[in-house]
C-alpha positions in Angstrom: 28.5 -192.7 2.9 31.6 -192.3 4.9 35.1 -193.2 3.7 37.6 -194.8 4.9 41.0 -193.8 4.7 42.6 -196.1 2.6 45.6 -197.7 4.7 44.1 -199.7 7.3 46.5 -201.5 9.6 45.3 -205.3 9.1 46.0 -206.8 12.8 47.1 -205.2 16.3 50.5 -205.4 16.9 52.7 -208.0 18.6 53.9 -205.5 21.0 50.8 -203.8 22.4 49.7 -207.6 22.6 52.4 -208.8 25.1 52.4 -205.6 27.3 50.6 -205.8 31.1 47.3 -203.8 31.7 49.2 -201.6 33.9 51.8 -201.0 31.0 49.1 -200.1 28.8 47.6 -197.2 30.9 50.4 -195.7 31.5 51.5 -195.7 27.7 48.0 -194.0 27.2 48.4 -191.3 30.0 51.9 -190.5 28.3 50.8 -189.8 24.8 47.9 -188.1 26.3 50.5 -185.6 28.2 52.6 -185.3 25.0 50.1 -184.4 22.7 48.2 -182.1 25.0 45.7 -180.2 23.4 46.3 -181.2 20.5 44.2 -184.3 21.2 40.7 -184.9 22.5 39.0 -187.8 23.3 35.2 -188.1 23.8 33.3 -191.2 25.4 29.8 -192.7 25.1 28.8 -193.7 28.1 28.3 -197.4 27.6 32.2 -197.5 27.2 33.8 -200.2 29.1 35.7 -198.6 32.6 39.1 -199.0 31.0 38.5 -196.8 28.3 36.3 -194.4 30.0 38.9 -193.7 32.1 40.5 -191.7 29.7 37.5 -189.9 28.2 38.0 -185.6 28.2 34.3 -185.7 27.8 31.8 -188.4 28.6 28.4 -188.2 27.8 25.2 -189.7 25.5 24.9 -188.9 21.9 23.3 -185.3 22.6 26.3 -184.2 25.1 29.0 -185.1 22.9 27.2 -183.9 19.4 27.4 -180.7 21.1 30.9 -181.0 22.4 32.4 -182.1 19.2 30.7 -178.9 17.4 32.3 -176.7 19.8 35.8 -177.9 20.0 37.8 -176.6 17.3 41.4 -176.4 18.8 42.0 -180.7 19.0 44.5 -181.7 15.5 43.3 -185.2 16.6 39.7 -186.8 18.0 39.9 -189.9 18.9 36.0 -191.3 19.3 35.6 -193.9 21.7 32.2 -195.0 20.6 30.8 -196.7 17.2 30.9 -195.8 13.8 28.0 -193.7 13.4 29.4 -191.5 16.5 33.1 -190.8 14.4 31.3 -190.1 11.5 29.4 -187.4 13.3 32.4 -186.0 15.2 33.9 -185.5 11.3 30.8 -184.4 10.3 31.0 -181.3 12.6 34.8 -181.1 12.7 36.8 -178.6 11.0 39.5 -179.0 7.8 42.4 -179.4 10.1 40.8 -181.9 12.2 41.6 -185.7 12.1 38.8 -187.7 13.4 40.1 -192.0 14.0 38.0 -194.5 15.5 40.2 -197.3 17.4 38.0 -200.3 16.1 36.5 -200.5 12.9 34.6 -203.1 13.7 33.4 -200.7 16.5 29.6 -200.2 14.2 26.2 -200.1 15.4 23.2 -203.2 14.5 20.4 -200.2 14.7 22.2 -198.2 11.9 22.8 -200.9 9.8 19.3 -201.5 9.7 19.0 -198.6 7.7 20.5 -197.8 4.4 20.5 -195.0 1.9 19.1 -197.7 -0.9 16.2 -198.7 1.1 15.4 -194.8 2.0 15.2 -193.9 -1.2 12.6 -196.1 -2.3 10.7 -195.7 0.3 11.0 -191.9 -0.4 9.9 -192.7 -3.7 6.8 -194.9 -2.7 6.3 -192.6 0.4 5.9 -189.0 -1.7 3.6 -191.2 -4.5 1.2 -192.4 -2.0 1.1 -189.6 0.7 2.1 -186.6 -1.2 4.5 -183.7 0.0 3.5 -184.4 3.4 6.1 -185.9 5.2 9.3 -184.9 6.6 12.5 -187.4 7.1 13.9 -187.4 11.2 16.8 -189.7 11.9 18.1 -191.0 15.1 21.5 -189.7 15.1 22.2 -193.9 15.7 22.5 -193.8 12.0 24.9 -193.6 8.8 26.2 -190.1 7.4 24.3 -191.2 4.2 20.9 -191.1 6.0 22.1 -187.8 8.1 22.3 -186.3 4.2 19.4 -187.7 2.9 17.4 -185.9 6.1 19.7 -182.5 5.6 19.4 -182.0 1.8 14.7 -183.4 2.4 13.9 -180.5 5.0 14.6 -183.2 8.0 17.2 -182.7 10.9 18.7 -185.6 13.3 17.4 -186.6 17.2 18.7 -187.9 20.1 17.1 -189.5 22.8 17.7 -187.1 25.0 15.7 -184.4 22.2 13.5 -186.5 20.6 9.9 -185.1 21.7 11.7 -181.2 20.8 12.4 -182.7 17.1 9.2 -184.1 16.7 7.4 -180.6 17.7 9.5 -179.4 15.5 9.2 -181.5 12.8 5.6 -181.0 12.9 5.5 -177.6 12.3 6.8 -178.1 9.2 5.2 -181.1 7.5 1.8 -183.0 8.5 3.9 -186.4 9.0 7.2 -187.7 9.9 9.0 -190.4 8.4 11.6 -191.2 12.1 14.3 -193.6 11.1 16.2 -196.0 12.0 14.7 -197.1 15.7 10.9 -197.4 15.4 10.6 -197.7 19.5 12.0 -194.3 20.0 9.5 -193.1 17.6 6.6 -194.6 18.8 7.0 -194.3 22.3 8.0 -190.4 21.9 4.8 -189.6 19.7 2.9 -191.2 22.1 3.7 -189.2 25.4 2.9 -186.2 23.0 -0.8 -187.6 22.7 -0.3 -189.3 19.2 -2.6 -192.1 19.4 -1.0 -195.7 18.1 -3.8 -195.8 15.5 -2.3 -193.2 13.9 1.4 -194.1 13.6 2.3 -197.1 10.9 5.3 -199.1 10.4 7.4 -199.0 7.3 9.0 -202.2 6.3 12.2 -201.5 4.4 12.6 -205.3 3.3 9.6 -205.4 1.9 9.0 -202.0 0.9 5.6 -202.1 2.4 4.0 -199.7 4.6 1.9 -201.9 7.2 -0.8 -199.9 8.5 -5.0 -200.6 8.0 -6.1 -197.6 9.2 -7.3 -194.0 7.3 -4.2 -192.9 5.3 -5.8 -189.4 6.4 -5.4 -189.7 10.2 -1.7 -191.1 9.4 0.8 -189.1 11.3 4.4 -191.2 12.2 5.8 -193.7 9.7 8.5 -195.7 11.7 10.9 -197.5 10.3 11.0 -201.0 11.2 14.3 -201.0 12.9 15.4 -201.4 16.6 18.5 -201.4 19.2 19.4 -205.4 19.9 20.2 -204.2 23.4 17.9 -202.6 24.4 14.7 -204.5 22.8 16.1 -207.5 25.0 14.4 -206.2 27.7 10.9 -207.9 28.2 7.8 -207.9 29.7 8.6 -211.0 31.7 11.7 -209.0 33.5 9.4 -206.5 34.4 6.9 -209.1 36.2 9.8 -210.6 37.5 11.5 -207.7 38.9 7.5 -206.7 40.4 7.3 -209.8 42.4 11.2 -209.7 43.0 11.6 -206.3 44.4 8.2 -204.8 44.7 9.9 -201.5 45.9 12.1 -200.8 43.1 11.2 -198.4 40.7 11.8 -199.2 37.1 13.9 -196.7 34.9 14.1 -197.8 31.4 15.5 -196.4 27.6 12.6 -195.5 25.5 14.7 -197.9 22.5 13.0 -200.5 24.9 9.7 -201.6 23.5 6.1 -200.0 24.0 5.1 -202.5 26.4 8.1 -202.0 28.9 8.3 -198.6 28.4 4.4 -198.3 29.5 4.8 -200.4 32.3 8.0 -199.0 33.8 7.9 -196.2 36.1 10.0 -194.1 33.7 11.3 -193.9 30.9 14.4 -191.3 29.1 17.7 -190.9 27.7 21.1 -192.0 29.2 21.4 -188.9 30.5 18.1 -188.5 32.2 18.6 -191.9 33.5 21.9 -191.0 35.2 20.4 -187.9 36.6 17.1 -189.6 38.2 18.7 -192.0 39.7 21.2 -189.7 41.5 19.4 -186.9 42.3 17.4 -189.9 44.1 16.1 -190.5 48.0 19.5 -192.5 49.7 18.6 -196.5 50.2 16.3 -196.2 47.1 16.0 -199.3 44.8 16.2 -199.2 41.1 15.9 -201.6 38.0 17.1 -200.0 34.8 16.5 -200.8 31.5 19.8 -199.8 29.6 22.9 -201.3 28.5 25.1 -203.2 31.0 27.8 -201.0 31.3 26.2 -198.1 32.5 24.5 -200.0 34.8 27.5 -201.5 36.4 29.0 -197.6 36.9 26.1 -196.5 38.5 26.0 -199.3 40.8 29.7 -198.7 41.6 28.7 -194.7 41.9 25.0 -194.5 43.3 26.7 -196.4 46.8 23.7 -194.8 48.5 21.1 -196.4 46.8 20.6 -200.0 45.0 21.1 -200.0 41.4 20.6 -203.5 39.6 19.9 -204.3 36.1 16.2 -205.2 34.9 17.3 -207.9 32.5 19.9 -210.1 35.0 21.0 -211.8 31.7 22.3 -208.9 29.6 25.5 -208.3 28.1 26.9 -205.1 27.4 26.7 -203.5 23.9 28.9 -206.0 21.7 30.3 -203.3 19.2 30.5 -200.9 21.6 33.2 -203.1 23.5 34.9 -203.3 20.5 37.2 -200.2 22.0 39.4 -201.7 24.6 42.7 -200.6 26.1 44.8 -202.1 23.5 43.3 -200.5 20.3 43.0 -197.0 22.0 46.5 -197.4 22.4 46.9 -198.3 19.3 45.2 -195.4 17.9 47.6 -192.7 19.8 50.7 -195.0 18.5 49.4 -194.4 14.9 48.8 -190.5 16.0 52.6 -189.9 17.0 54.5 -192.3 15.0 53.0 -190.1 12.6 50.6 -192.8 10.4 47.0 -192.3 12.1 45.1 -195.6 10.9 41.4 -195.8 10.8 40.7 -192.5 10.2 37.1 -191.9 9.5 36.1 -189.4 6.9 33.0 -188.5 5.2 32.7 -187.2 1.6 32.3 -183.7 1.1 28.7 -183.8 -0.4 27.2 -186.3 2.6 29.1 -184.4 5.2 27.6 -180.8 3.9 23.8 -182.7 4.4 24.2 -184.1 7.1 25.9 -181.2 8.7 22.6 -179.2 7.8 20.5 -182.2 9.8 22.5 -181.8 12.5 22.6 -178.4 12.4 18.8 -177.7 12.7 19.0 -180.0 15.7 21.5 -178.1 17.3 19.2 -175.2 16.6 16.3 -175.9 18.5 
């Protein structure tokens, strides 16, 4: 599990709360110029524009696994993401590295559906009923504990934007795969590689039950029954809707979405591939996309050429995710040059060595 640094600031302060927007930003730019390289700030994506903004890297979970392994000069990483993402960075950080997260209360609903408790019982009941035969995968929307658990069981971690190359992979090495925590990703992954739904089951970490009535023998993906709230808003009803709405838009959506969606849209991939498809796209195209709000709302204000509109009129962006707003990044770089960084994020030693193998065999593929 990660730990947290003990001090923990308990409230904003007084004075980032009375300054203007405007005072804000340029506060952030400043500290930004003074500490130079010393700092570096990644940024998901679904990051509101005011943070963004600031971002020496933007990217999805693949892009900035990979950035954070390679940088090695920052002193200072400040993560605007969610939890699981900080952990990660300190995961593949270096000793003289501080990683901070601006919000703590900046987590992630998928990961929590996951915990090392549940795992390990289902481990347990998994290897008694099915033998050495599986292999753990985690999406990397999950805890450092189940990172470790994967690293020190033969798994390795995923992204979307990797999935079907981990699941080859994974394969090669065991006859099943256990994929945690998002059982959509899973499922809809193992199916575009020909994996027929009769042969994939659901594990219910609740109830400690595996729910499946077919041949244990054909049995090839156990998902775990976990899911992205954002993403499994979007519904068969948007899709008929956006059909009879705008029957020339083609329909992009996040393969967290559910089975259904995912086979009835015209696509389906990672933040990444969605951002790319949609600009390498014919000018005046339409498109309906299936991803969280934010994103959405950038491309719209970037893809000028084309029409870019969400498939779900009703979502919100990611909750947590907006967590990280202008005041606590500022916050953060206060704490950074006052010198007292708060809300440092640091996993112990053992986890971080396990889940830095998961990752690692990942990054290796």
């Amino acid at each position: 599990m990660s730990v947290l640094e003990s001090f923990q600031v308990p409230v904003l302060p007084d004075y980032i709360k009375t300054m203007t927007k405007q005072e804000m930003e340029k506060r952030i730019w400043d500290i930004k110029k003074e500490l130079g390289s010393r700092l570096f700030m990644p940024g998901h994506y679904y990051q509101k524009d005011e943070v963004i903004q600031f971002a020496d890297e933007t990217g999805d979970s693949l892009q900035l696994a990979k950035t954070g392994a390679a940088n090695k000069e920052a002193e200072f990483i400040v993560f605007c993401g969610v939890h699981f993402m900080a952990e990660t960075a300190d995961i593949l950080s270096e000793e003289h590295q501080t990683v901070l997260l601006p919000d703590l209360r900046a987590g992630c609903s998928m990961a929590d559906m996951a915990n090392i408790n549940q795992l390990e019982k289902a481990w347990e009941k998994l290897q008694t009923q099915l033998g050495d035969t599986v292999i753990p995968l985690t999406y990397v929307n999950s805890t450092a504990a189940i990172k470790a658990f994967c690293g020190s069981h033969e798994g390795a971690t995923l992204t979307s934007s990797n999935a079907k190359k981990m699941l080859e992979w994974a394969f090669s090495q065991k006859e099943r795969i256990l994929f945690l925590p998002d059982q959509h990703l899973g499922r809809n992954t193992a199916f575009d590689m020909g994996i027929r739904l009769e042969e994939m089951a659901v594990w219910d970490p609740i109830q400690q039950v595996l729910e499946y009535d077919g041949d244990p023998a054909q049995l090839r993906m156990i998902l775990w029954k976990g899911h992205c709230s954002v993403h499994e808003k979007f519904t068969m009803e948007n899709v008929r809707n956006t059909r009879r709405e705008h029957p020339d838009a083609n329909i992009i959506v996040h393969p967290e979405c559910t089975f259904d969606v995912v086979q009835a849209a015209d696509d389906a991939g990672s933040t990444n591939k969605i951002i790319n498809t949609i600009h390498k796209a014919p000018p005046g195209s339409k498109w309906a996309v299936g991803t969280e709000m934010n994103l959405v709302n950038r491309l719209t204000q970037v893809e000028t050429d084309k029409t870019v509109f969400s498939l779900n009129s009703n979502m919100c962006p990611c909750l947590t995710m907006n967590r990280i707003d202008l005041p606590h990044l500022l916050w953060s770089l206060e704490s950074i040059i006052t010198p007292d960084p708060h809300h440092v994020i640091k996993v112990e030693t053992q986890t971080k060595r396990d889940a830095w193998t998961a990752l690692e065999r990942m990054l290796q593929q």
